[in-house]
N, C-alpha and C positions, 0 to 999 in steps of 0.2 A: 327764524331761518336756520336750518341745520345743514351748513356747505358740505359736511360730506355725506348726509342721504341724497341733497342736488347730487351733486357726483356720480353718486350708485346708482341712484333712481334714473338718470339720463345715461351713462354707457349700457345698462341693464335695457332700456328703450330701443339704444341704436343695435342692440345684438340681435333682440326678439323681429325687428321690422328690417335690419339689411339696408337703410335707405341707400339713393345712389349721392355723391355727391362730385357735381359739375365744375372741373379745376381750369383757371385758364390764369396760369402760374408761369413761374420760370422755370427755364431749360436749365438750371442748378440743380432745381430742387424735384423736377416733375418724378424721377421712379421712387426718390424716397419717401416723397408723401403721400403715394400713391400705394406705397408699401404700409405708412401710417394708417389711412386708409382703412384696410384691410384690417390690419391687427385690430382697430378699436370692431369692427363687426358691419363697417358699411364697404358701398362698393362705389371706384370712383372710374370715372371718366375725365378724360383730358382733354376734350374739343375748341382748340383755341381756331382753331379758323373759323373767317364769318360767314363763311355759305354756310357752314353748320351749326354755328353754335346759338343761334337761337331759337333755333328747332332740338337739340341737342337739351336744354337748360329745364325743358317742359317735362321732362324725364327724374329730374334731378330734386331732391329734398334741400336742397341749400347748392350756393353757386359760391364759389368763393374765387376773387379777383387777387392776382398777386403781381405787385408793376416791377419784380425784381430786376427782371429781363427784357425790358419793354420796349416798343416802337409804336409807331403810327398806326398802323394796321393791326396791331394786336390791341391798344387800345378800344379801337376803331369798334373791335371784335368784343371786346369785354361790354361795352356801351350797348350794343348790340343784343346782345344775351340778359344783361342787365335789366335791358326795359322790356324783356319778355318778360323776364323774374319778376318784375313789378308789377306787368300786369297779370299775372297768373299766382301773385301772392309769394313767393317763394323769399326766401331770406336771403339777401346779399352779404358775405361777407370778407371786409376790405383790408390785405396787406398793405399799405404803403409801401413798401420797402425803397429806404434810401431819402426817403420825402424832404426836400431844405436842403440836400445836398447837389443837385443840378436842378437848373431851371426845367427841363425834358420831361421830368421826374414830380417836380411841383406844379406846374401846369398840367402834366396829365391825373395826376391826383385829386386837384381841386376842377379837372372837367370830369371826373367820375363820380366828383361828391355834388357836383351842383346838377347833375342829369337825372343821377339814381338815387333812390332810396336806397338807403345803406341798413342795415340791422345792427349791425357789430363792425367794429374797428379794431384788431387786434397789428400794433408796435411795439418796437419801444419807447422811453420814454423823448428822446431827439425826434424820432417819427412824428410822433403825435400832438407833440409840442410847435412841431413844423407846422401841422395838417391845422393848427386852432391859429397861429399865425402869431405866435408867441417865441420864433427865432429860435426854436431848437439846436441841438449843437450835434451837427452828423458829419460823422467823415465815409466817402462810399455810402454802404450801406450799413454803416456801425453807429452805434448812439452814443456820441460825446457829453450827455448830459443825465440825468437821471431824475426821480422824481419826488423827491425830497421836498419837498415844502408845494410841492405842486395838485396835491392831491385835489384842492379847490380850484384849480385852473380846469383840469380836467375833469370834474363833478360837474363844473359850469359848462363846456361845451357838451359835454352828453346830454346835459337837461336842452341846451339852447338849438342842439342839430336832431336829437329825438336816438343818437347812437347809443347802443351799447359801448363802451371803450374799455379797452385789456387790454393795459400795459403792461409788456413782461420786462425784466429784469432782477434784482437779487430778491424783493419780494413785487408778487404782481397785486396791480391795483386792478381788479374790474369794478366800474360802474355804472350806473344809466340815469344818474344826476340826483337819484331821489335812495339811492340805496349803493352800498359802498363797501367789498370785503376785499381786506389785504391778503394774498394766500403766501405760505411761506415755504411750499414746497418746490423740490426742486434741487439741483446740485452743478456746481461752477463749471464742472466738465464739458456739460451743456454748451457755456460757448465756445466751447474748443472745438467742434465740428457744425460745421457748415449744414444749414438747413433748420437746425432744431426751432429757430423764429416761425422760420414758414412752417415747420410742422404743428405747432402748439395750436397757429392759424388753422390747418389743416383739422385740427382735433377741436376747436370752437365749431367750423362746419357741419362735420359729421352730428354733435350735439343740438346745433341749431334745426339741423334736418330732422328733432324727433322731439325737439322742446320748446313749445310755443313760446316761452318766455324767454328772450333771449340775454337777459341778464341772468337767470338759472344757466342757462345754455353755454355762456363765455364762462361763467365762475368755475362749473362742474368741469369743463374740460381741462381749463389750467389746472385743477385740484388731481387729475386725472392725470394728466401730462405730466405732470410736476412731481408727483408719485411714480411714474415708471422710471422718469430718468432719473429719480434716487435709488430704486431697485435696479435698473441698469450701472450707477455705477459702481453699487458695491459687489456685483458682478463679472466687470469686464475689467484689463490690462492696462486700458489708456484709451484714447480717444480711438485709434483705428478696431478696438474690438468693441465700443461703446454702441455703433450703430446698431448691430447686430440683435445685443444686448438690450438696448432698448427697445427694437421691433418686439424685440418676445416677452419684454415687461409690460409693455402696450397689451400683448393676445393673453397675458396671466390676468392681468387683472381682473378683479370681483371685488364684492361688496362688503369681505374679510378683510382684503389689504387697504381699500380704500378708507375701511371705518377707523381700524388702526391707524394710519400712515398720517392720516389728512390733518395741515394744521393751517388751517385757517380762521378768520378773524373777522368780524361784524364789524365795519368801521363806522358805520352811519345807515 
């Protein structure tokens, strides 16, 4: 496995076919990763209502669920689109965001995982440690925990639920229980602005929409992701010129910077 031809070989995919990808996200995050979106080469839609969103979904190369901002009805909505995606083959993929931190939050996360097929599950590592029922440590929607000694916690639930799982944090884990690379790119500024989690989710999407493999498909996008925001931040001033910054390290990227930049790691 060479993680950065996955990389090249999948944004090179989403530029040549444009797929669409179907977001029913949070009101945080909806223009700016909808602006991610765009810069990697696909085109997204936001249809969180349920008169339309399962007619909406049928259109769409990957549907990606994100419970930042949630309620009843948008659940409702997500479940909805969800089991279009399932029956029309489309790949689902799952923010938890905040998962172990309110009961609202864990119940609707574990009525998403037990309805649909999921493809990939991208948190952090409090998220996902919540999501496998292993007492993560979340405050809000932030990870109090990390994933240090956990790497076999999480190999065992991706083999045991059939997920792809992309943990992000100082280095990301993706695995799908039979295969396992640590990636190490990326840059701390990162969590200094609001969104970047959901965006990275945002950029597993678009790669799921053109990679049948979706352990290729989470790996290449972190690898991907994780390379613009180091080119965004030796670029930008501080965090308020970082967004910008990144948008446009996202629309540079090729298979020059990615060969270069990419450090990632075979771990199993």
């Amino acid at each position: 496995m060479n993680p950065a031809l996955i990389a090249s070989n999948g944004l090179a995919a989403i530029r040549e076919h444009h797929p669409m990808v179907h977001h029913i996200t949070n009101s945080v995050v909806m223009n700016f990763t909808a602006n991610v979106t765009l810069c990697m080469g696909a085109a997204p839609v936001m249809a969180p209502c349920i008169d339309e969103s399962p007619e909406m979904v049928q259109f769409a190369g990957a549907l990606l669920l994100n419970i930042g901002t949630l309620n009843h009805t948008l659940i409702d909505s997500m479940i909805a689109a969800g089991k279009r995606a399932n029956e029309l083959g489309i790949p689902i993929v799952l923010d938890p965001v905040g998962v172990g931190a309110t009961n609202l939050r864990t119940n609707s996360a574990n009525r998403i995982i037990s309805e649909l097929k999921i493809s990939i599950v991208r948190g952090n590592a409090g998220e996902i440690l919540s999501l496998a029922g292993k007492h993560g440590k979340v405050r809000g929607v932030d990870s109090m925990d990390t994933i240090d000694n956990r790497i076999e916690t999480i190999s065992s639930l991706a083999l045991e639920t059939g997920w792809v799982i992309a943990v992000t944090g100082s280095t990301d884990i993706v695995t799908d229980g039979t295969r396992t690379v640590g990636i190490n790119n990326g840059h701390p500024i990162m969590g200094r602005v609001t969104g970047t989690g959901c965006a990275a989710t945002t950029a597993a999407a678009c790669y799921a929409a053109v990679v049948e493999d979706c352990f290729e498909a989470a790996a290449g996008a972190l690898i991907s992701f994780g390379i613009a925001g180091e080119c965004a931040a030796e670029r930008c001033k501080g965090p308020g010129t970082f967004v910008p910054q990144l948008l446009d390290s996202l629309a540079d990227l090729d298979e020059e910077i990615i060969s270069r930049r990419a450090r990632a790691e075979v771990l199993l």
